[in-house]
N, C-alpha and C positions, 0 to 999 in steps of 0.2 A: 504494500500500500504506500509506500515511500518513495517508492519510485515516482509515478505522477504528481505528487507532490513536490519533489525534487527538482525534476523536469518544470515544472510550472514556474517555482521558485527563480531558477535562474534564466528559464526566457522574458520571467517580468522584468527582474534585474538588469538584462539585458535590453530593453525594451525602455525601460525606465531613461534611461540616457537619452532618447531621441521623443520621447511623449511624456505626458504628468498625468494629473488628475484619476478619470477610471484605473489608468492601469496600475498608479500608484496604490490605488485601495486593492487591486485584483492582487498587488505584489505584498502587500501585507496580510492578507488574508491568506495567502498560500502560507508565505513563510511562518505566520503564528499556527495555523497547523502543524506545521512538522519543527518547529522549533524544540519541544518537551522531548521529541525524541533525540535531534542534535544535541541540547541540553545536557540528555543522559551520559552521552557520549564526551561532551568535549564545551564546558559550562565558555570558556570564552571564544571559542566557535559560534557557540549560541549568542553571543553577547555582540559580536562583529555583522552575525547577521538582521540581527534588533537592529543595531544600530544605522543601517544600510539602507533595509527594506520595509521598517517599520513605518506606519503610521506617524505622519507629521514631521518625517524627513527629507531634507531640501534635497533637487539634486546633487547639490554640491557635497554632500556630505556621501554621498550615494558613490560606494569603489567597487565597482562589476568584478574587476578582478579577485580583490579580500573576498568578497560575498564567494566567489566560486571556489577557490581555495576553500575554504571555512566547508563549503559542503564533500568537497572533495579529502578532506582530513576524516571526514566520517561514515565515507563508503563503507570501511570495513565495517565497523561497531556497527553499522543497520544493515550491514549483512549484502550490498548491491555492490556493482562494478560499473567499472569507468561505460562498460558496454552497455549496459542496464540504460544510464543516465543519457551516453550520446550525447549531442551539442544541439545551437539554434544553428539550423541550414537557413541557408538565404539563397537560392536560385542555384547558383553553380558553385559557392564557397562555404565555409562558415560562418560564421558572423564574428566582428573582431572582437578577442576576449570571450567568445563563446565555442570553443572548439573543444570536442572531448578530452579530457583529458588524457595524456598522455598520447595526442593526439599528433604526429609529425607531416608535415607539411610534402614531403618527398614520400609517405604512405599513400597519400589521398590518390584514392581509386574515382577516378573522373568516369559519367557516365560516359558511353560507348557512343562516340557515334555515326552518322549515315555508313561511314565508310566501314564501322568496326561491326555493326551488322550486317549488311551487306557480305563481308568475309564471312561472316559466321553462316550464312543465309545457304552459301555457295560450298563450304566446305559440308554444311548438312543436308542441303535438298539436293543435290546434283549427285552425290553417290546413292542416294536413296531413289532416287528417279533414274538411275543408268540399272540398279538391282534388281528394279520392279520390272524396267525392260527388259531387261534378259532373261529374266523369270518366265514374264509370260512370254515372250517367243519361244524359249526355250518348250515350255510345258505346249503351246502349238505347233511344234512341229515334231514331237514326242506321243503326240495324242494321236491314237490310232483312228480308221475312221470306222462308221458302222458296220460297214461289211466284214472287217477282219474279224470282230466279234461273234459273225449269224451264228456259225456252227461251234459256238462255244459249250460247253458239256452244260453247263448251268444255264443255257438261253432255248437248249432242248427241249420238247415238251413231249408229253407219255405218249404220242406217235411213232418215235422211233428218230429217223431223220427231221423231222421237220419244225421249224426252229419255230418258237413263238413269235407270236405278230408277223407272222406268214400268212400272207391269203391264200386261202387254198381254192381253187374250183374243186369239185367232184363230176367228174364225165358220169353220166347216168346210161351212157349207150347199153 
């Protein structure tokens, strides 16, 4: 349950720097929920983040970074990981001062794109489509046709010679 809480905490924080008012009240309200359990953990932790995100504090007083640090001292004790938490994405980047923790900059896995599916596209449908062709040609030109089968022992019927789904005349002379 710490988790969304966590997460909340410092996109407000984050968020806080560039807007006031609603989201100042949205950012103390998160943080006084999961403050008690910071608290447990690490009293002047807890005490850094009052001071930040609390109710009737100015921006100025307001440090994204202390505030992230201070949650990030007490992943262990409430038991979540840097993974858990994640950072604030902003389109193609992180947001500055909000990058996961332990977060390096030469890691970051950039979405893929036109060109890097397009490979991927051509390395999986194109042998999957040459398979399927050879398959079924293969299985049509291996397929017997219906005559090879007339006088098959199982296509016999209790006449003797005369295969089923035979028309038979009968001469009545």
């Amino acid at each position: 349950m710490a988790v969304p809480l966590i997460q909340s905490s410092l996109y407000n924080a984050h968020i806080r720097n560039f807007t006031s008012g609603f989201e100042e009240l949205k950012g103390a309200t998160y943080a006084a929920s999961v403050l008690p359990l910071i608290h447990d953990c690490n009293p002047e932790d807890a005490e850094t983040i009052f001071a930040s995100l609390g109710l009737g504090q100015s921006n100025e007083t307001m440090d994204t970074v202390k505030v992230k640090e201070a949650f990030e001292n007490n992943y262990g004790c409430l038991g979540v990981t840097c993974e858990d938490i994640g950072g604030v994405w902003e389109g193609k980047y992180y947001g500055q001062y909000a990058s996961p923790c332990n977060y390096q900059v030469e890691d970051a896995k950039q979405p893929l794109g036109t060109l890097g599916i397009l490979v991927i596209v051509c390395f999986l449908l194109v042998p999957m489509m040459l398979a399927a062709f050879f398959i079924y040609f293969r299985k049509r030109t291996t397929r017997s046709s219906p005559s090879d089968n007339l006088y098959d022992e199982e296509n016999l019927d209790s006449f003797g010679d005369v295969p089923r789904n035979t028309l038979m005349t009968i001469n009545l002379d």
